[in-house]
C-alpha positions in Angstrom: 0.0 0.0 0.0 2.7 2.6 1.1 4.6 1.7 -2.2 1.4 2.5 -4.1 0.8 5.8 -2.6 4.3 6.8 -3.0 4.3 5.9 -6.8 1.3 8.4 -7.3 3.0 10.8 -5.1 5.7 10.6 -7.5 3.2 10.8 -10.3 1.3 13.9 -9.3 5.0 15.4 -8.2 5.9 14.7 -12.3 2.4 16.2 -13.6 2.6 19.2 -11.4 6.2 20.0 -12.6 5.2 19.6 -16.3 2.8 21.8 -15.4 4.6 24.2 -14.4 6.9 24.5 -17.2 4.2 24.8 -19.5 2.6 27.8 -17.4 6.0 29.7 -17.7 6.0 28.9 -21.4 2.3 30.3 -21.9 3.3 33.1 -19.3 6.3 34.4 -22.1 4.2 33.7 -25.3 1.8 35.7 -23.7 4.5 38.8 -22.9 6.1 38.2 -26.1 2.6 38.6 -28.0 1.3 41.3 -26.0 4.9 43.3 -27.0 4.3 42.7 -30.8 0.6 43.6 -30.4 1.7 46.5 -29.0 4.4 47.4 -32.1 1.4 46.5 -34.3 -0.9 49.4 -32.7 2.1 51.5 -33.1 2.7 51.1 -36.4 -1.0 51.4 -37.2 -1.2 54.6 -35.4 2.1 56.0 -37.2 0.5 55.1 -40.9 -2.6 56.4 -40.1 -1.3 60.0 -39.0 0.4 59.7 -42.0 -2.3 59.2 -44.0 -4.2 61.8 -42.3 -1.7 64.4 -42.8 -1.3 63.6 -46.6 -5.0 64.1 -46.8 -4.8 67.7 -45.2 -1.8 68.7 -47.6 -4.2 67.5 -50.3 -7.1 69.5 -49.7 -4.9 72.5 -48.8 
């Protein structure tokens, strides 16, 4: 019986580490996106006040 309950402590010790590994993975993917969605909304700003500014020297 002990033998048992130590092989599933062992178990759940392996699953909780995996577990963990893969939460620090998610927790950078998620950094790493929200940097490049952040770029993104730069760049869209940037091309849009461009656009916008084209648009007054045209009707000027």
């Amino acid at each position: 019986m002990k033998e048992q309950v130590e092989a599933r402590i062992n178990e759940l010790k392996a699953e909780m580490e995996s577990g963990q590994r893969m939460m620090q993975e998610l927790d950078e993917k998620r950094s790493n996106l929200g940097y490049t969605i952040m770029r993104i909304s730069g760049a869209i700003q940037a091309l849009e006040e461009l656009v916008a500014g084209e648009e007054e020297s045209a009707q000027a």
